[in-house]
BAFI-3210 file (N, C-alpha, C; in Angstrom, 3 decimals, decimal comma, padded with zeros to 6 digits):
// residues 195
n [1|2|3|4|5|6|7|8|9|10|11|12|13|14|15|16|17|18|19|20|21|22|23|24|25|26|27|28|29|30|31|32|33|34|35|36|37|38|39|40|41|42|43|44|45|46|47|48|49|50|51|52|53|54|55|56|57|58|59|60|61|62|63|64|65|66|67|68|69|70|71|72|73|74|75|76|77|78|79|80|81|82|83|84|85|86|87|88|89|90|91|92|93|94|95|96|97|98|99|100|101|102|103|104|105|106|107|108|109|110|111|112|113|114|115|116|117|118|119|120|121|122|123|124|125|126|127|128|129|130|131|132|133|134|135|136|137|138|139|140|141|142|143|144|145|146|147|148|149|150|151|152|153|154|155|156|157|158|159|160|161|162|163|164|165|166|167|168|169|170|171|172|173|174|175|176|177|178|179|180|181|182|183|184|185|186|187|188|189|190|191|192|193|194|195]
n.u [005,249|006,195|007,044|004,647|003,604|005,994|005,300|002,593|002,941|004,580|002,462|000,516|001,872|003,498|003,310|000,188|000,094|-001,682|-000,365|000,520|-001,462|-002,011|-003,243|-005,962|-008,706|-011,069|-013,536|-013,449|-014,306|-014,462|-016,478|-015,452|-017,040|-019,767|-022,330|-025,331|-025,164|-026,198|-027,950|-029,139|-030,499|-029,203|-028,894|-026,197|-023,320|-021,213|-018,691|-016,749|-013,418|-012,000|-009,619|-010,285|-010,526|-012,615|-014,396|-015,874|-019,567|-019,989|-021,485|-022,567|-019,657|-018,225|-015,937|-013,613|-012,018|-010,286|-010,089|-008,447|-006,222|-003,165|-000,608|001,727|001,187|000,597|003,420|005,023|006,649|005,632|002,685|000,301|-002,045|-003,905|-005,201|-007,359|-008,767|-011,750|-012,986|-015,121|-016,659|-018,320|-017,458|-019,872|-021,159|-019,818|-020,124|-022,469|-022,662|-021,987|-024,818|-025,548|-024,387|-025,499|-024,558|-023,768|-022,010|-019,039|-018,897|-015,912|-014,161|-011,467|-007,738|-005,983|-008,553|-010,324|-011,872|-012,939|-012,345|-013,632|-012,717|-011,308|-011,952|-010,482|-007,830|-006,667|-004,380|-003,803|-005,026|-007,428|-011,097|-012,861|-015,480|-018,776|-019,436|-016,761|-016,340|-016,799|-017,410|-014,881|-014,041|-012,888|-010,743|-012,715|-010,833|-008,767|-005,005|-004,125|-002,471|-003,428|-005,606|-007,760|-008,260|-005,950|-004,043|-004,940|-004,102|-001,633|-000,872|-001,835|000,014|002,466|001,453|001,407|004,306|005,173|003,733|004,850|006,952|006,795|005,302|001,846|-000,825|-003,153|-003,642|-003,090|-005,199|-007,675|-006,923|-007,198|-009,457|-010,866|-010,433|-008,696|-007,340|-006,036|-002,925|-001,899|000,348|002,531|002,611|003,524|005,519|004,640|002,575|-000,896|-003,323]
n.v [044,953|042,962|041,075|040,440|039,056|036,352|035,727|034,732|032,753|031,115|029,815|028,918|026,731|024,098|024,491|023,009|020,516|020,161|017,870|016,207|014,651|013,061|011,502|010,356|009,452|011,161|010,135|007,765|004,236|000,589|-001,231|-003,772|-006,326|-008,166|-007,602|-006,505|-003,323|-002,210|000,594|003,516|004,739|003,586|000,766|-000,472|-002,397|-002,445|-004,666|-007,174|-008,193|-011,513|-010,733|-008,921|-006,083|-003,293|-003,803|-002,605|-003,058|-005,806|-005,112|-002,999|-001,716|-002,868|-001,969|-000,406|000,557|002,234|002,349|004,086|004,281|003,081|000,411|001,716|003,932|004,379|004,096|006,322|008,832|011,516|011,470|011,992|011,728|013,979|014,176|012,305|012,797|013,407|013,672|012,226|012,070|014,536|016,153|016,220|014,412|012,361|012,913|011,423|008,345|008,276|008,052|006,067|003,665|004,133|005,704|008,701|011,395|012,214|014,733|017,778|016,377|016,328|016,304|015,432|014,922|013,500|010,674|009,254|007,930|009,109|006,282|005,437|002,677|000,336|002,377|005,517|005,952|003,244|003,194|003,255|003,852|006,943|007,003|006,407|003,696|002,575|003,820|004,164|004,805|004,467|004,055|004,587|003,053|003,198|005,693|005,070|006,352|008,571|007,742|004,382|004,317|003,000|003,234|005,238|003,011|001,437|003,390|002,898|000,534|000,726|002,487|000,814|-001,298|000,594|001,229|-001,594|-001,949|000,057|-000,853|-003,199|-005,184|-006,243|-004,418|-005,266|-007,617|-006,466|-004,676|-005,996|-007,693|-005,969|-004,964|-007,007|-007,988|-005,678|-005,749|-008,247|-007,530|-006,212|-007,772|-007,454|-004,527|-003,775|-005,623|-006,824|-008,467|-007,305|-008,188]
n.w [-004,029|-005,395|-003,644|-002,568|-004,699|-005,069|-002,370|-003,227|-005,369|-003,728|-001,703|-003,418|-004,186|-006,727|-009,860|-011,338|-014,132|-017,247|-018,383|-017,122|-016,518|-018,043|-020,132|-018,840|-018,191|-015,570|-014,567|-015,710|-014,909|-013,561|-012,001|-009,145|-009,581|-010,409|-009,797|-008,552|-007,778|-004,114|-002,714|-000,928|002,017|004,732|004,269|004,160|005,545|007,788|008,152|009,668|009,487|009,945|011,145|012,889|011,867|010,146|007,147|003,971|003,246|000,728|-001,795|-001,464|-001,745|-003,828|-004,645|-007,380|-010,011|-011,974|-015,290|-016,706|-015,400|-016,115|-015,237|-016,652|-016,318|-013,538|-012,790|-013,717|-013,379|-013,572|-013,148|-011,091|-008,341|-008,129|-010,772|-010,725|-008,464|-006,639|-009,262|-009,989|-008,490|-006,071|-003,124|-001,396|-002,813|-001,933|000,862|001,140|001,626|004,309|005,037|003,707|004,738|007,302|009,331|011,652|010,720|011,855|014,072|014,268|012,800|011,998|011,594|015,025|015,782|013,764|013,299|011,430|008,403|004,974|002,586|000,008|-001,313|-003,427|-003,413|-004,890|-005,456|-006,283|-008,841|-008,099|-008,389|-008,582|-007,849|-006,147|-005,647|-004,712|-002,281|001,063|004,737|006,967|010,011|013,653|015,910|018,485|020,426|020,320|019,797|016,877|014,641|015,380|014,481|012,200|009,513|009,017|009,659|007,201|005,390|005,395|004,071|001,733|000,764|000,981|-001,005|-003,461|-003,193|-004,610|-006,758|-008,487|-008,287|-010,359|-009,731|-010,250|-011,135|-010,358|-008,621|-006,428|-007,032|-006,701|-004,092|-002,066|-001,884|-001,703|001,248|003,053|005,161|005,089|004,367|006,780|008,106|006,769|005,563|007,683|009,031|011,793|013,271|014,170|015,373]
ca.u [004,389|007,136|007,159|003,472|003,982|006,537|004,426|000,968|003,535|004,870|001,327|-000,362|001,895|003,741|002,258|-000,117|000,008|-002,276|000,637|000,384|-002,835|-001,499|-004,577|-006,448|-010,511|-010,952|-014,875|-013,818|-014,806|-015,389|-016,683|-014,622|-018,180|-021,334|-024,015|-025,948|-024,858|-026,950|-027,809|-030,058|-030,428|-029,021|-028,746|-024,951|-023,395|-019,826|-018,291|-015,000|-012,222|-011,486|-008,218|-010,548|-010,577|-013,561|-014,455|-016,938|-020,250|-019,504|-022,799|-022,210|-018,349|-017,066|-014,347|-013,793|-010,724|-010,321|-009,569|-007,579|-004,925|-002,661|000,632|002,379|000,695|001,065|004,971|005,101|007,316|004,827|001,761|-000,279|-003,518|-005,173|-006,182|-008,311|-009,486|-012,575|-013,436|-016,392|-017,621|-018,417|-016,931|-020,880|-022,124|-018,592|-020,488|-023,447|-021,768|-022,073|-026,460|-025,774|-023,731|-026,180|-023,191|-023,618|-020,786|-018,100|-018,135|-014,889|-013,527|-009,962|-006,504|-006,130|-009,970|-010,575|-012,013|-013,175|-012,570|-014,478|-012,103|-011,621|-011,738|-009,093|-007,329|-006,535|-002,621|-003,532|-005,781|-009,127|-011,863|-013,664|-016,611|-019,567|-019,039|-015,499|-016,329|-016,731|-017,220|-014,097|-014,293|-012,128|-011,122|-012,631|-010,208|-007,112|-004,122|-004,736|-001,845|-003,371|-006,745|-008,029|-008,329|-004,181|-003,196|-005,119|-003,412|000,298|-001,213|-001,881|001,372|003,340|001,208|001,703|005,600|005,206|003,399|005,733|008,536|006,400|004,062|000,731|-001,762|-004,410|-003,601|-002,930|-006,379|-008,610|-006,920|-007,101|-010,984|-011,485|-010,001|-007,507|-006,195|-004,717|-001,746|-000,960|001,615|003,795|002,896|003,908|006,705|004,077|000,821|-001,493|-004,345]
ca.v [044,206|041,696|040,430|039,878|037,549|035,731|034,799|034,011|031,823|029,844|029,636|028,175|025,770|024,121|024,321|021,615|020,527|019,390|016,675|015,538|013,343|011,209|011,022|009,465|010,185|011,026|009,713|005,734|003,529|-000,544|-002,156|-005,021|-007,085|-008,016|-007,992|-004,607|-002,282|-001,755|001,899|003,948|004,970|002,595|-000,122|-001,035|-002,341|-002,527|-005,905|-007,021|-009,260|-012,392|-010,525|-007,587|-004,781|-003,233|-004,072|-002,363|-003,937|-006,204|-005,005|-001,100|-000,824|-003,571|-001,192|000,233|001,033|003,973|001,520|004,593|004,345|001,582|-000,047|002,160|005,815|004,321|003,893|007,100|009,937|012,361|010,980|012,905|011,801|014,943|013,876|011,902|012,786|014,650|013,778|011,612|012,382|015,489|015,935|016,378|012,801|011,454|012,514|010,415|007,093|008,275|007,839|004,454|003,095|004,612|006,012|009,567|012,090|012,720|016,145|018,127|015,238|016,401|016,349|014,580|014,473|012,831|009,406|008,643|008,850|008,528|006,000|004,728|001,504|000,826|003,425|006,813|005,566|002,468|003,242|003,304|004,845|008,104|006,468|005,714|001,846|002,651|004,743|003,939|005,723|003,574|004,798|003,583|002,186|004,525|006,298|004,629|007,275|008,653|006,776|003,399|004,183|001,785|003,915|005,169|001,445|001,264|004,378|002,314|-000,593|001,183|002,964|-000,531|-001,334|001,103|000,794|-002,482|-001,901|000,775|-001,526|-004,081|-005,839|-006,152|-003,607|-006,190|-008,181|-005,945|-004,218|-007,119|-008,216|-005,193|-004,865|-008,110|-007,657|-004,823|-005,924|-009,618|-007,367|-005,973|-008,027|-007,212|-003,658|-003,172|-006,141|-007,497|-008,724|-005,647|-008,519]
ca.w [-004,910|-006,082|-002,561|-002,463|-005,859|-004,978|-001,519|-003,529|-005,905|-002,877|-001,406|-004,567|-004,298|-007,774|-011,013|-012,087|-015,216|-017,681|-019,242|-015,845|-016,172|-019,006|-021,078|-018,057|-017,931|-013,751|-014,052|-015,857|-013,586|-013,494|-010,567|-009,117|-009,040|-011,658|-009,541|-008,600|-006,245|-003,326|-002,423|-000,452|003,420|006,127|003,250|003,597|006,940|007,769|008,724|010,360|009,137|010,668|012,020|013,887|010,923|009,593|005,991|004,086|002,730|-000,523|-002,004|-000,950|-001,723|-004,066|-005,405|-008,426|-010,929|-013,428|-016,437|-017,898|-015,423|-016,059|-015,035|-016,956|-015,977|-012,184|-012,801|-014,615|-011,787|-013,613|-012,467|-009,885|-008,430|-008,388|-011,674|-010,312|-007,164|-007,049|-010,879|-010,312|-007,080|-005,436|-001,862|-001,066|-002,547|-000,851|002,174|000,832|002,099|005,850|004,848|002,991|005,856|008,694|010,573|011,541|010,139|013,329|014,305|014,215|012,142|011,565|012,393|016,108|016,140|013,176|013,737|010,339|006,382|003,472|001,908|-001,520|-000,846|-003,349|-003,199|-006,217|-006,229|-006,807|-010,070|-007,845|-008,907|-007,366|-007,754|-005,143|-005,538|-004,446|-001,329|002,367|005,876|007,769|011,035|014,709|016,655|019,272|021,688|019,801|018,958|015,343|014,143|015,469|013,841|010,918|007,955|008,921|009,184|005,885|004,548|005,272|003,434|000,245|000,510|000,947|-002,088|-003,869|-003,550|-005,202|-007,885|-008,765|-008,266|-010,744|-008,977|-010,796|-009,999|-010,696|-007,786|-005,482|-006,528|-005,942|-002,725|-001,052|-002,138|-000,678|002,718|003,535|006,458|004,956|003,843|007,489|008,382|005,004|005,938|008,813|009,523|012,457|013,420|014,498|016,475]
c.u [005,046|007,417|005,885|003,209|004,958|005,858|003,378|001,216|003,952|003,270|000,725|000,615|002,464|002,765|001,295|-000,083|-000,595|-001,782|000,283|-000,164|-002,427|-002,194|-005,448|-007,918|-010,409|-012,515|-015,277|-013,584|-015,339|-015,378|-015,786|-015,863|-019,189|-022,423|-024,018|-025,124|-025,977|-026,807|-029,451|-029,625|-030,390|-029,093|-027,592|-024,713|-022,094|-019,843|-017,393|-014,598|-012,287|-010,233|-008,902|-011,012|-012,107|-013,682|-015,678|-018,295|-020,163|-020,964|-022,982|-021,219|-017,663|-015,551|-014,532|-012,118|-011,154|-009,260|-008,212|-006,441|-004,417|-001,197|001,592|002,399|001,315|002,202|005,353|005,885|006,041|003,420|001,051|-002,063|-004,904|-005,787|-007,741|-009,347|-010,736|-013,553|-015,097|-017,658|-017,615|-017,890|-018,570|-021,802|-020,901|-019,827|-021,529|-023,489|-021,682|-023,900|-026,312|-025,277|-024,926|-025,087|-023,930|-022,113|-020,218|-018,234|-016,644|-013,874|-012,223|-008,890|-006,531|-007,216|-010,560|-010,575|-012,938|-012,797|-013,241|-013,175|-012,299|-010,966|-010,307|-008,504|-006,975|-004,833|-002,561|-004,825|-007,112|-009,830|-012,222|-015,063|-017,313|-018,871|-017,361|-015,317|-017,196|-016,390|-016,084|-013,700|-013,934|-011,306|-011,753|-011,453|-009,159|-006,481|-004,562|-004,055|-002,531|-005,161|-007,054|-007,318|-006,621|-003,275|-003,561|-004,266|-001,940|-000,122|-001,073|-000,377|002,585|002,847|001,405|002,971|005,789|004,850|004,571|006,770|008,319|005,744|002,789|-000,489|-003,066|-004,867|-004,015|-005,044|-007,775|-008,483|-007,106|-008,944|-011,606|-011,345|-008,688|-006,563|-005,339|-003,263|-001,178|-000,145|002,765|004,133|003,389|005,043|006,302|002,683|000,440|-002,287|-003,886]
c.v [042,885|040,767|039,863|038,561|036,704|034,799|034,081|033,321|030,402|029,038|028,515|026,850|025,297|024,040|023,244|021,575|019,729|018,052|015,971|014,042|012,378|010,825|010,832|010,528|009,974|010,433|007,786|005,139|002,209|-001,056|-003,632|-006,028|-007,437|-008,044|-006,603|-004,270|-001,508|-000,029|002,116|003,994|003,829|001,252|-001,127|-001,171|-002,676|-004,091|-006,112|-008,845|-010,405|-012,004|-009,307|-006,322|-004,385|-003,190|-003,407|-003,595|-004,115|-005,215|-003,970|-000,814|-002,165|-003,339|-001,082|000,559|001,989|002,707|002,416|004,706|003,122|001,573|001,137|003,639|005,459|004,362|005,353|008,452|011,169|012,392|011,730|012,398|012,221|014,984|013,527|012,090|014,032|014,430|013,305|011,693|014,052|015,086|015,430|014,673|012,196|011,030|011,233|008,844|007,175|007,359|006,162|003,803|003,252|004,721|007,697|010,554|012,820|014,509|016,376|016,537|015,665|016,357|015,668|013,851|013,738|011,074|008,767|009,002|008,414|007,908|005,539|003,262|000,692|001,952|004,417|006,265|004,227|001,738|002,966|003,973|005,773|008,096|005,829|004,216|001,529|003,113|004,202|004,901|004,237|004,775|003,996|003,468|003,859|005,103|005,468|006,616|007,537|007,527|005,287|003,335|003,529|002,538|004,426|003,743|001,460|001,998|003,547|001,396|-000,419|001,834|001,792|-001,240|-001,188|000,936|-000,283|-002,679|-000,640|000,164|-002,665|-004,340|-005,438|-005,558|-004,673|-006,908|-007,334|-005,036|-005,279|-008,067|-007,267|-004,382|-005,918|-008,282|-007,263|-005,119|-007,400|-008,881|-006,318|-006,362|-007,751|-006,047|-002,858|-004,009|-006,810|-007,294|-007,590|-006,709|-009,903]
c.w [-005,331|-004,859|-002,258|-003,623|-005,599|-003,437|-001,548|-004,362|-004,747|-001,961|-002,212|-004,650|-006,067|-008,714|-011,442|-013,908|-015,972|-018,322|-017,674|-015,680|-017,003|-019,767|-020,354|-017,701|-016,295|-013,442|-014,851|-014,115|-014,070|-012,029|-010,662|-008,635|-010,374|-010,657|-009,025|-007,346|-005,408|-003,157|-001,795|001,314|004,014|005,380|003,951|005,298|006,665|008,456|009,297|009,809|010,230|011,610|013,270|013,535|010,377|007,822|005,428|003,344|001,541|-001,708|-002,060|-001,810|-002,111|-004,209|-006,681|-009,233|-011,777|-014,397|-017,426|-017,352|-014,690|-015,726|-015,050|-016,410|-014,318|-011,832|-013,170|-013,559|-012,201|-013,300|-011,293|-009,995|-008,327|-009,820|-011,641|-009,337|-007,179|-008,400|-011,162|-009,822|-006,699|-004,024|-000,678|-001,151|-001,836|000,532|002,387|001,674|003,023|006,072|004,924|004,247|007,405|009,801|010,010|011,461|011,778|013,345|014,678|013,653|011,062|012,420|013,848|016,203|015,351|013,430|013,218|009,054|005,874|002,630|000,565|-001,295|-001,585|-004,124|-004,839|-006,495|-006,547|-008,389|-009,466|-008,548|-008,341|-007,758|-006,274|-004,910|-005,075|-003,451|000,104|003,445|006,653|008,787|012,679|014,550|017,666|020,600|021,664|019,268|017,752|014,748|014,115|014,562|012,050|009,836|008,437|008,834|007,849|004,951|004,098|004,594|002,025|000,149|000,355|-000,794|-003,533|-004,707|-004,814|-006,099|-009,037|-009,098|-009,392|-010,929|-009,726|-010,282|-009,591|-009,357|-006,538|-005,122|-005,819|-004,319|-001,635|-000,943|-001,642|000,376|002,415|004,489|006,160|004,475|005,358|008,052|007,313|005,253|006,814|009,721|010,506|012,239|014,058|015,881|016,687]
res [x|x|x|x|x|x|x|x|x|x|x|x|x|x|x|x|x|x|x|x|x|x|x|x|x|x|x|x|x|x|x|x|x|x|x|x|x|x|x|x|x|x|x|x|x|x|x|x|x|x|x|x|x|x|x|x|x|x|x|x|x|x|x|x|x|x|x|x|x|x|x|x|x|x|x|x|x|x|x|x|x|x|x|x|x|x|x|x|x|x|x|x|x|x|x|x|x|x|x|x|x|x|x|x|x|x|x|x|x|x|x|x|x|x|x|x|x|x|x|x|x|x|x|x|x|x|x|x|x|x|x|x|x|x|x|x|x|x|x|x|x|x|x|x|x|x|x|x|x|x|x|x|x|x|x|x|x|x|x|x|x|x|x|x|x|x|x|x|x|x|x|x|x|x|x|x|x|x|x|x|x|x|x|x|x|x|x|x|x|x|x|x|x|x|x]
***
């Protein structure tokens, strides 16, 4: 019996803890925009960067922040953004954002095969929101490696980000440039040009 608890302890994984969140509401949310947000079926259309990248539609997926977590919570080692994730959205309206986009949802869309996410445009570590107006199907290149696929370059982007805000760096910036085009920060992220 003491062997079965100690395996459905390592399973579960460490404790969460409610000190964790920091005070931080998981459903604030301001748009990085004033004007309305489009919605509805086949509405929103993806675009591409001047460098090649897909961007989503301004109008769809300005981006979004959680106003409650700031500078300081993002610096914080206790910090975890399962606070957030999840809080605002359902995994179900996530999917929603395949409709708005008029992209149909990839079958077997994981692990190797995966060859789209529902991203947060910007991103839960860097005080996004999990809000619609924050959410995008980014999807490609087709019949690239996983690694070389958008949304994973994107992933290293926010993680280079990230770093920096951690290290300082003003989330502020970082959130509005990476809501306005993602891909002007892959050469920083990655040490070269990608196109």
């Amino acid at each position: 019996m003491f062997r079965l608890l100690i395996l459905l302890l390592i399973l579960a994984g460490p404790a969460f803890a409610a000190d964790q969140c920091l005070g931080v509401d998981p459903q604030a949310s301001v748009p990085l925009t004033n004007g309305p947000i489009k919605s509805g079926v086949g509405v929103c259309h993806i675009r591409m960067s001047p460098t090649g990248y897909p961007l989503p539609d301004p109008e769809c997926t300005p981006g979004a922040i959680n106003p409650t977590v700031t500078a300081d919570i993002l610096r914080n080692p206790s910090w975890r953004t399962r606070c957030v994730r999840d809080g605002a959205t359902t995994p179900a309206q996530k999917q929603s954002v395949y409709a708005a986009y008029g992209i149909t949802p990839p079958k077997n869309n994981h692990g190797k095969t995966q060859t789209c996410e529902i991203d947060h445009l910007v991103s839960i570590e860097m005080a996004g929101a999990d809000t619609l107006d924050n959410l995008w199907p980014q999807c490609g290149p087709p019949h690239a490696p996983l690694a070389k696929r958008w949304f994973k370059i994107k992933d290293g982007i926010e993680n280079h980000l990230t770093r920096g805000i951690k290290a300082g760096d003003e989330p502020d910036t970082a959130q509005h440039g990476i809501a306005e085009d993602w891909s002007q920060y892959v050469p920083a992220a990655t040490g070269h040009k990608e196109k």
